[in-house]
N, C-alpha and C positions, 0 to 999 in steps of 0.2 A: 665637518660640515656636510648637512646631507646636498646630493647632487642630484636627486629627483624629488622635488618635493610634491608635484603632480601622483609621482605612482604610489606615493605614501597617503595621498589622500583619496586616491581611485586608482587601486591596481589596474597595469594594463595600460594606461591613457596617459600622452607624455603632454607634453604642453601643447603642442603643433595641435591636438584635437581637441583642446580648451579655445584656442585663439586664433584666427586666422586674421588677418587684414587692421588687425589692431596694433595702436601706437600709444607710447606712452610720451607724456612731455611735462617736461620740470617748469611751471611757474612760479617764480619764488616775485614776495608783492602782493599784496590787495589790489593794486590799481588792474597789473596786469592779468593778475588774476579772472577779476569781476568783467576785463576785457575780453579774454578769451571767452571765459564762460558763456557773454553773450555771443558769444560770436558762432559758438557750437550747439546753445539754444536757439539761434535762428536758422542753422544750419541744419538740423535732427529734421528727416523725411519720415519717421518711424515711432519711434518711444524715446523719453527720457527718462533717467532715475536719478535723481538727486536725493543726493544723504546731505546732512548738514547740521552741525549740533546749536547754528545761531541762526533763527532768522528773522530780523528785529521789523519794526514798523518804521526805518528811519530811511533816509533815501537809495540807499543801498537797495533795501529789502523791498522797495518799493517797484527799485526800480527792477529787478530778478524779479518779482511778482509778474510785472506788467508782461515782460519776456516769455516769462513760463507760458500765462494768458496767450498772448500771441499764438505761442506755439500748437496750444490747446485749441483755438480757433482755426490753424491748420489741418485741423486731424492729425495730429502728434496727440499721442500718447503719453499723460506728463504723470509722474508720481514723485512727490516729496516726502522723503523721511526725516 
């Protein structure tokens, strides 16, 4: 199993110089999901990137629309892929 997978992708540069001050956290759920999510859309001072292979017109979708909106109306930076 490789043990650097940073210097394999960019000799030279370990992970520490990819990422500072970032965290990762396990939501397992739709409910809690779609909770954090908003929670870290009203939170973003800066840009957002959302990926996402489903984004329906149903209340879900509607309601991440509206959020994103919000955020955009902040001066947030918002891109969906």
């Amino acid at each position: 199993m490789e043990t650097n997978f940073f210097n394999r992708i960019q000799p030279g540069r370990t992970a520490d110089k990819f990422s500072q001050k970032n965290k990762v956290t396990l939501v397992k759920g739709g409910r809690p999901f779609f909770a954090t999510l908003h929670r870290l859309i009203e939170e973003a001072r800066q840009s957002i990137y959302l990926q996402t292979y489903i984004f329906s017109a149903d209340g879900t979708g509607t309601a991440l629309a509206a959020s994103l909106m919000d955020a955009a109306r902040r001066g947030v930076s918002v891109y969906v892929m």
